[in-house]
C-alpha positions in Angstrom: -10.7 -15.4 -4.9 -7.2 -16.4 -5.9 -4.1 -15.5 -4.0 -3.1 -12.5 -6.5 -6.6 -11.8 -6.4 -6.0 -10.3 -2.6 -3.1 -8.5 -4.0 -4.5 -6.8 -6.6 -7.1 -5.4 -4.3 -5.0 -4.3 -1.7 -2.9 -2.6 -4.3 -5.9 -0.8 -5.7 -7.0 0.5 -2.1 -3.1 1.3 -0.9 -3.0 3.7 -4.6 -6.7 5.0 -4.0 -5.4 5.9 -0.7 -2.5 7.8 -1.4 -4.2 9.6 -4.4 -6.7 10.7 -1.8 -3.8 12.4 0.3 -1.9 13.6 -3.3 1.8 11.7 -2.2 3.7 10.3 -5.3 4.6 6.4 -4.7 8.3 8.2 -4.2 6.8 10.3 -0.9 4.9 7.6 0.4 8.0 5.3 0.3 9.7 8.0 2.1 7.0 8.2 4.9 6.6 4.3 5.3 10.9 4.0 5.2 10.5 1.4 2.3 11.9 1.5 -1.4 9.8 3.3 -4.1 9.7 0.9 -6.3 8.4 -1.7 -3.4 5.3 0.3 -3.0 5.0 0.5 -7.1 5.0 -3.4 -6.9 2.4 -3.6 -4.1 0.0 -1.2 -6.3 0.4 -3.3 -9.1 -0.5 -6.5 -6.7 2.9 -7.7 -7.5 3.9 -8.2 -3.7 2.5 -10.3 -0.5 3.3 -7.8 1.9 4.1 -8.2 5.5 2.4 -7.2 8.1 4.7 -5.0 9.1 4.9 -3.5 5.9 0.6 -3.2 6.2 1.0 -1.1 9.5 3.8 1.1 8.0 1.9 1.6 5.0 -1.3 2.7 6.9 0.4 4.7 9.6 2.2 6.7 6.9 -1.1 7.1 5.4 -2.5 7.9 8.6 -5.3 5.2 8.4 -6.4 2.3 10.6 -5.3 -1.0 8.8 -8.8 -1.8 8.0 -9.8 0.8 5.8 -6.5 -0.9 3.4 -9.0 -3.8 2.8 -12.2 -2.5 2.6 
């Protein structure tokens, strides 16, 4: 698997994931403290996101990290 290959997954499950809770990218930014258009570019595997960024994004979610790369 190449590089954006990990990307584009995780962007897929962070998007699945806040369709399942029915936030817009602009609420979910809000809940994680980052910039809209930051999480837009991690759903489009545009971004190698932190780690940080990972645990904001799940706790906002209100999921365990894992379930962001399953």
């Amino acid at each position: 698997m190449k590089k954006n290959d990990y990307q584009v997954c995780f962007g897929l499950a962070v998007r699945k994931q806040r369709n399942n809770r029915n936030l817009t990218q602009e609420e979910l930014a809000s809940l994680c403290d980052l910039d809209r258009t930051y999480i837009g570019s991690i759903e489009r595997g545009e971004r190698n996101v932190s780690l940080v960024n990972i645990h904001k994004i799940a706790s906002a979610l209100d999921i365990e990290v894992k379930e962001l790369f399953e």
